[in-house]
C-alpha positions as CSV (number, residue, x, y, z in Angstrom):
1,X,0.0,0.0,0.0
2,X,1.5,3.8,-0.9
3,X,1.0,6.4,1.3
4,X,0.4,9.3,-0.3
5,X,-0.9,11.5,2.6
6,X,1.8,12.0,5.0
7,X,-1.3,13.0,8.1
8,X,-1.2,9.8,9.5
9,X,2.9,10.7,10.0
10,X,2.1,13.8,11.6
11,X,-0.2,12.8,14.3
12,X,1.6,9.6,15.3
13,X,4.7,12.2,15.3
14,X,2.3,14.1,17.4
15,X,1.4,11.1,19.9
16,X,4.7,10.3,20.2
17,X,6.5,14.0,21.2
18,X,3.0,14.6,23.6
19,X,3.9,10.7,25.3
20,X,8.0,11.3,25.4
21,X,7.8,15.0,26.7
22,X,5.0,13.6,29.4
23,X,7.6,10.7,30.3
24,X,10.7,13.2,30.5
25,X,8.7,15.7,32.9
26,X,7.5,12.9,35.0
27,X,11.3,11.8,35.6
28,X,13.3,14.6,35.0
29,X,11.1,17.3,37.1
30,X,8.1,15.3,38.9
31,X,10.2,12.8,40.2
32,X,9.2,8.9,40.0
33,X,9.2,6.1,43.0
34,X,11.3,2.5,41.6
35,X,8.1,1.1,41.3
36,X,6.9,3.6,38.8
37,X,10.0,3.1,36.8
38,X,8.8,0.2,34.4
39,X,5.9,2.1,33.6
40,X,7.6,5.3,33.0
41,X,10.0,3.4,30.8
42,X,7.4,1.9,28.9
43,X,6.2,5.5,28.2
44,X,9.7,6.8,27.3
45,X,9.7,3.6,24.7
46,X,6.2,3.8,23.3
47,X,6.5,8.1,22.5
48,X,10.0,7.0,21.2
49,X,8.7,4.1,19.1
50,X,5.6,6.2,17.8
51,X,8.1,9.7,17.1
52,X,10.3,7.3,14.5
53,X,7.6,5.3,13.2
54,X,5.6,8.4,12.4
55,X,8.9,10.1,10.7
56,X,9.0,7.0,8.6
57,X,5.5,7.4,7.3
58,X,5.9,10.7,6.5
59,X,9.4,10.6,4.7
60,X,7.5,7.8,2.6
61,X,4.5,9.3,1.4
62,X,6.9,12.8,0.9
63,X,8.9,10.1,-1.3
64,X,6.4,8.6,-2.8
65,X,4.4,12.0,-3.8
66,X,7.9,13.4,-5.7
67,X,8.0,9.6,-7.4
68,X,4.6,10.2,-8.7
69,X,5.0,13.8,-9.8
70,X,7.9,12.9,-11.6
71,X,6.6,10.1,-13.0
72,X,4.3,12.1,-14.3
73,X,6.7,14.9,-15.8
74,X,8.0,12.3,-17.4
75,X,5.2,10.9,-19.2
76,X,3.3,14.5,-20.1
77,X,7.8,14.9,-22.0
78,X,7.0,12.1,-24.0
């Protein structure tokens, strides 16, 4: 399946920065007990996981919008 709105890139990207910046203040400025600690890594991971999967998404539909449009310079040239 081609992408060819890169939306879906932006709002995981979205997800992700709003889980990872909620996981940094909890354990940078908050403060966390050891038992929160697997939890709070867990968030760190999943707002990590969701920032780069949501790049990826949009970098591919970016891609796959200049393959088309030049595809299809290409075949108005001919």
């Amino acid at each position: 399946m081609e992408t060819k709105s890169p939306v879906l890139g932006y709002v995981l990207i979205g997800i992700g920065a709003v889980l990872a910046a909620i996981g940094l203040i909890w354990g940078v400025v908050v403060g966390f007990y050891a038992s929160d600690l697997p939890l709070l890594l867990g968030l760190l991971a999943v707002g990590a996981g969701l920032l780069w999967f949501g790049q990826r998404l949009s970098q591919a539909a970016k891609r796959s919008n200049v393959e088309r449009r030049i595809a299809d310079r290409d075949a108005t040239e001919q």
